[in-house]
N, C-alpha and C positions, 0 to 999 in steps of 0.2 A: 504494500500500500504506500503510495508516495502521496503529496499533498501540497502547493507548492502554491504559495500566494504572492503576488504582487498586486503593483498599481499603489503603495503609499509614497509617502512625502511629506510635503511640507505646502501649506495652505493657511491664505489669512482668512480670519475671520469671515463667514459667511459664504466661503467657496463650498464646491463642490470636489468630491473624488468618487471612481470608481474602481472597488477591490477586485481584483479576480481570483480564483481558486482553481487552478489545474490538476486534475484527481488521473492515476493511473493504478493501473496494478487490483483492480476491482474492477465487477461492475456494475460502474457509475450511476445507473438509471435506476436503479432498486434501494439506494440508500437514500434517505434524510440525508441533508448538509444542515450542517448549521455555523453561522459565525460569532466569533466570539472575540473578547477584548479583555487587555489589561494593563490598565494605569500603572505607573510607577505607585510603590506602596499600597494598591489595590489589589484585590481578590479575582477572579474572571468572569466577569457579566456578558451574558449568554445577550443576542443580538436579535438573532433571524433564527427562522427554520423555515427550509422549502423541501418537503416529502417527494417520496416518490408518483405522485397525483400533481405533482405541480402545486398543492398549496401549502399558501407562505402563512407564516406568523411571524408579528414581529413584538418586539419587547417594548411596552407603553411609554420606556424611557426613550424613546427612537420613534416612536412610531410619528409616521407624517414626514419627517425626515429622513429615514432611510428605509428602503425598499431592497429586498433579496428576488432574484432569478437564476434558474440554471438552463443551460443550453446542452441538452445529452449529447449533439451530435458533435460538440466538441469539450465533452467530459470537465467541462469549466460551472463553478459556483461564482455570482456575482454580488458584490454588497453598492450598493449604489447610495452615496451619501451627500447631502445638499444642508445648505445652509450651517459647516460645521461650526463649531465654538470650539474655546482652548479647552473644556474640558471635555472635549472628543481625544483628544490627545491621549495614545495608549497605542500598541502593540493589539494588532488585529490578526486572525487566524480562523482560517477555518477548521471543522471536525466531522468527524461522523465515527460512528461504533469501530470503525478499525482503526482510526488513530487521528490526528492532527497534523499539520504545516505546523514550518517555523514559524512563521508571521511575516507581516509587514509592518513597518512605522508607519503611524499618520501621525503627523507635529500640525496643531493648527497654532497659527504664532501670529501676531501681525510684528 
């Protein structure tokens, strides 16, 4: 199982990013993805989830803000984030039941 995120950086206030999640070594279409995060000195606060039906849930603290999609035909998870703030600021990653990504940074900084 490999899991392999990109797409952060660095973003001022009120911008947009969108994460991706490249999954191999499974397959792809039968798991939940979910994304997740974690601040420096924080715990990991669960994001999204998009099943294998295609539906999403997203975490009340995000919701309206960010939006999860998966594209099976090229085995990618997407976190799609608008309007961030500095405390979006954390190490993002995706998961599902065989394992996790390293992460990506998002730094939102002006």
């Amino acid at each position: 199982v490999q899991l392999v995120e990109s797409g952060g950086g660095t973003v001022q206030p009120g911008g947009s990013l969108t994460l991706s999640c490249a999954a191999s070594g499974f397959t792809f279409s039968v798991y939940s993805m979910n994304w997740i995060r974690q601040a420096p000195g924080k715990g990991p606060e669960w994001l999204a989830t998009v099943n294998s039906m295609n539906a999403t849930f997203v975490a009340p603290a995000v919701r309206g803000r960010f939006t999860i999609s998966r594209d099976n035909s090229v085995n990618t998870v997407y976190l799609h984030m608008k309007n961030l703030q500095p405390e979006d600021t954390a190490l993002y990653y995706c998961n599902n039941a065989e394992g996790r990504g390293p992460g990506t940074q998002v730094t939102v900084s002006s």
